[in-house]
C-alpha positions as CSV (number, residue, x, y, z in Angstrom):
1,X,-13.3,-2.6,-63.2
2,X,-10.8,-0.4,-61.4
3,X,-11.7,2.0,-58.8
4,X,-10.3,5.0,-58.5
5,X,-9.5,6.6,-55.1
6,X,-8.3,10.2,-54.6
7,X,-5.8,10.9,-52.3
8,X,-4.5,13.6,-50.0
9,X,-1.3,14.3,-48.8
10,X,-0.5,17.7,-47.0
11,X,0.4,19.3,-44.4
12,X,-2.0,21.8,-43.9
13,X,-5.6,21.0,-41.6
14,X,-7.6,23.6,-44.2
15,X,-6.5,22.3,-47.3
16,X,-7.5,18.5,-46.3
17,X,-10.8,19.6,-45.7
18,X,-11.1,21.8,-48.7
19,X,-9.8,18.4,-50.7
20,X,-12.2,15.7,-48.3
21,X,-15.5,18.5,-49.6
22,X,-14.1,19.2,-52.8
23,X,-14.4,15.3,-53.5
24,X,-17.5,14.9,-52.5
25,X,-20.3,13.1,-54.8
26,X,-17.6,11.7,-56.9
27,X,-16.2,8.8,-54.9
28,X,-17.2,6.7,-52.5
29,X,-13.7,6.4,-51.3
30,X,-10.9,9.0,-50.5
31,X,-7.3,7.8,-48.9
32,X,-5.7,10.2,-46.4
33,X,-1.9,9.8,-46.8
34,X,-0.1,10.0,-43.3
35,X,3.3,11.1,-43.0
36,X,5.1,11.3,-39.4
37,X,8.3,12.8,-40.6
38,X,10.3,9.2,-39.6
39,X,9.2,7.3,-42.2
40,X,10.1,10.3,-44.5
41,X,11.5,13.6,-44.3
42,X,8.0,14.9,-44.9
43,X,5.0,15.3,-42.2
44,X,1.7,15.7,-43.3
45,X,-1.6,16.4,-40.9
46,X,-2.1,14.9,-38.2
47,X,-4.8,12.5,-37.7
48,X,-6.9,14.4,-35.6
49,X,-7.2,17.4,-38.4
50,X,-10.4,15.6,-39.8
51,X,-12.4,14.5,-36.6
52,X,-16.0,15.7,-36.5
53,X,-14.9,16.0,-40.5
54,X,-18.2,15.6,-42.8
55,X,-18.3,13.3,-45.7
56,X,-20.5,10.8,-47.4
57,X,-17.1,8.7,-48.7
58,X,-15.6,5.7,-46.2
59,X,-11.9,7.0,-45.6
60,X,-9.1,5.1,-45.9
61,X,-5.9,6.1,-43.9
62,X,-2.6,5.4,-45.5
63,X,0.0,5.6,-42.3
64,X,3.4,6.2,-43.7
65,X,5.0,6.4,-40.2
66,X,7.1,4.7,-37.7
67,X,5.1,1.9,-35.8
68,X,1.2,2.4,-37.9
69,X,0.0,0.0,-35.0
70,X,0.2,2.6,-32.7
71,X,-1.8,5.2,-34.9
72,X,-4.8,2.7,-35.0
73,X,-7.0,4.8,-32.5
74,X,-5.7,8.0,-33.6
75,X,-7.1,7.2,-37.0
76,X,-10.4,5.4,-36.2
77,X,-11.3,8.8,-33.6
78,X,-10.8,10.7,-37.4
79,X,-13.6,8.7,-38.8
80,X,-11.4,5.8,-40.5
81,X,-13.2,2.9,-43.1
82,X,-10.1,0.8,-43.9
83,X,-6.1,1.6,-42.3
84,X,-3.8,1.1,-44.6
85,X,0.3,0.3,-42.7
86,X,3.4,0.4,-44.5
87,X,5.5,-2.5,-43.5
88,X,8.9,-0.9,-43.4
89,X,8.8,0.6,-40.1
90,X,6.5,-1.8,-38.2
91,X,7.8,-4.3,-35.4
92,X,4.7,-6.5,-35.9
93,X,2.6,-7.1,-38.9
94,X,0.5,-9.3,-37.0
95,X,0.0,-7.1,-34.2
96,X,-1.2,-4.5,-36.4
97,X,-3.7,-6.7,-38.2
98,X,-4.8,-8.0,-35.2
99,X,-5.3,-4.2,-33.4
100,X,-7.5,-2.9,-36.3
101,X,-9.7,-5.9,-36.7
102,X,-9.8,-5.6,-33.3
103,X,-11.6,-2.0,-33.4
104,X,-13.8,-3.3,-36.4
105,X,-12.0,-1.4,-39.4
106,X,-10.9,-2.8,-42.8
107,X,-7.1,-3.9,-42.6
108,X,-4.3,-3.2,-45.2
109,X,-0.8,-3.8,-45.6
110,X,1.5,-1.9,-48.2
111,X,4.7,-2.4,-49.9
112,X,7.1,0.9,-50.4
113,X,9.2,0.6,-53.9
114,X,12.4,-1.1,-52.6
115,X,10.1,-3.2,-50.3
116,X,9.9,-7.2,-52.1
117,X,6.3,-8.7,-51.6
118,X,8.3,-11.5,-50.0
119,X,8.5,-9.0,-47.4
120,X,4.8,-9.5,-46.4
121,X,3.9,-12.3,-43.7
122,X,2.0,-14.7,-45.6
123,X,0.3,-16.1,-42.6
124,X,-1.9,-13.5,-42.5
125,X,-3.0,-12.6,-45.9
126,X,-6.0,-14.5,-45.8
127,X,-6.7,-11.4,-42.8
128,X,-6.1,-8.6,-45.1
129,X,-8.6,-6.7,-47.2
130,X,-6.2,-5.2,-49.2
131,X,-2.6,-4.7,-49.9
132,X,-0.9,-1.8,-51.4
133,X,1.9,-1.2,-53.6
134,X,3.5,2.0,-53.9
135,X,4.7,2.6,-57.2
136,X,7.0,5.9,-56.2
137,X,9.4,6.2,-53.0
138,X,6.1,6.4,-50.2
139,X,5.6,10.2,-48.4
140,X,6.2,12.3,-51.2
141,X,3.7,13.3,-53.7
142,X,4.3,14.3,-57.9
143,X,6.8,11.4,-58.6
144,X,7.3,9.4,-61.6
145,X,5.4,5.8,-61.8
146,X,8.3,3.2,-61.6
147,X,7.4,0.0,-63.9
148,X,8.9,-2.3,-60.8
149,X,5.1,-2.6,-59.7
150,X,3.5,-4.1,-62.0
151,X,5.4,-7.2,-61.4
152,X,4.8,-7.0,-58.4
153,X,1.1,-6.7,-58.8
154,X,1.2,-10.2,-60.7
155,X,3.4,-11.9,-58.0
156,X,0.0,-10.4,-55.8
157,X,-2.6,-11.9,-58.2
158,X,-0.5,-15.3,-58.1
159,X,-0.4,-15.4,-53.7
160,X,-4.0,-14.6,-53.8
161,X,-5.3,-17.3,-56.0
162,X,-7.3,-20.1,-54.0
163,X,-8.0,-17.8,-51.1
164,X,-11.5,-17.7,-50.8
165,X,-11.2,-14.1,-49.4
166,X,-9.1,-12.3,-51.8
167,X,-7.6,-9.7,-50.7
168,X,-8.1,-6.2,-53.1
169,X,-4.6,-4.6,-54.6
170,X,-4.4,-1.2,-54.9
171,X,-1.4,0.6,-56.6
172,X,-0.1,4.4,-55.3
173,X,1.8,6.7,-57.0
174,X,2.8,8.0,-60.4
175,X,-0.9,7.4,-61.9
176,X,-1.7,9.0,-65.2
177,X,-3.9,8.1,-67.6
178,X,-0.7,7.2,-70.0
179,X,-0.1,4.0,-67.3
180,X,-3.6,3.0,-65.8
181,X,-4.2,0.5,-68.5
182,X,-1.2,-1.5,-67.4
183,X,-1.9,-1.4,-63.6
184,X,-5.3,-2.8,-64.5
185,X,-3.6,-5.5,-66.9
186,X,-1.3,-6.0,-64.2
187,X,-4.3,-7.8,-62.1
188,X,-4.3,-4.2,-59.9
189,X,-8.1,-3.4,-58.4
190,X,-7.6,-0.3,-57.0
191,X,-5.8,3.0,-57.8
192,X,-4.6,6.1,-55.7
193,X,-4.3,9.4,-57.2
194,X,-3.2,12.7,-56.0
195,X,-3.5,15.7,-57.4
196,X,-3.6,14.5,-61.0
197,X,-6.8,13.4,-60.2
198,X,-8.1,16.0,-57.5
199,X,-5.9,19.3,-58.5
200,X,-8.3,20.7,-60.9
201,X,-11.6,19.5,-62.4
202,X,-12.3,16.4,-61.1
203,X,-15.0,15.5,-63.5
204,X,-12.7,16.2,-66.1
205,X,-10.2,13.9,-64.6
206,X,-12.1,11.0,-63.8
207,X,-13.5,11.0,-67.5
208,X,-9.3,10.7,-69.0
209,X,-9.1,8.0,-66.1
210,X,-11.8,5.9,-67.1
211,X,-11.7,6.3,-70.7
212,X,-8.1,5.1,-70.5
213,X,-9.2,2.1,-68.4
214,X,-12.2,1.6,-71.0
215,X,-14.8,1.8,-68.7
């Protein structure tokens, strides 16, 4: 079984919210894709656009940004489940672990394209509740799915074996219904997905989705 997580990536406070209601009653789970315009050329909201925001789904923040430790309390005052940091710009893997246990939210790594999974500190994935793998260059949304993934996805299934608190992979970026069968096959547990999934009708959408992944 693969879940599928909607996500939202833009720059405008309105159109997050319109996205955060608009998604409402059909997941449980939305990802709010951070951009601080260092870790791309791109910025997206800020943080604080969605406090006081109502919804009934836990929200995971995705922090594509220069140093994700230091967005930690930005994110969990905006009503964050589970923070999600990309590894390329961060002094400290460890340190950011450590600060969002440390406020009591769910703790994720991720892995941009060019990024090897050797890159992740292994002496912590037993702390992790999930990692992420982008399957696109991370920031920008509408790109192509790049097969490099799914091996890394199975190079994830193989670290995780014997851990007797798996961590959950989840794979971002370039998700159709064409290549969500192989994600799943790749060992993947999670999927995020943009406007493919959220752009028109959602019900619509999540019916291609799961029939593709035959459930």
């Amino acid at each position: 079984m693969v879940e599928l997580i909607p996500s939202i990536l833009t720059p405008d406070p309105s159109e997050a919210k319109h996205l955060l209601s608009k998604v409402e009653g059909f997941f449980d789970r939305v990802q709010v894709d951070i951009v601080d315009g260092q870790f791309a050329p791109n910025r997206t909201i800020d943080p604080s656009a969605l406090e006081g925001a109502e919804t009934s789904a836990k929200i995971d923040f995705h922090l594509m940004t220069k140093e994700p430790t230091d967005w930690v309390e930005r994110v969990l005052r905006a009503g964050a489940d589970r923070v999600i940091g990309q590894i390329e710009m961060m002094s400290s893997q460890i340190d950011f672990v450590g600060k969002v246990s440390e406020v009591g939210l769910s703790v994720g790594l991720a892995i941009d394209l060019g990024t090897a999974v050797e890159r992740l500190d292994e002496t912590i994935l037993t702390n992790l509740d999930l990692v992420l793998v982008m399957s696109v260059k991370a920031g920008v949304g509408g790109q192509e799915f790049d097969p490099i993934a799914l091996e890394k996805i199975k190079k994830l299934v193989a670290l995780r074996k014997g851990d007797t608190t798996p961590f959950r992979i989840c794979v971002d970026g370039g998700i159709t219904p064409d290549n969500v069968g192989r994600v799943m096959q790749a060992g993947a547990d999670e999927v995020s997905v943009g406007k493919r999934l959220i752009g028109g009708d959602i019900a619509a959408s999540v019916e291609n989705f799961n029939k593709a992944l035959g459930q």
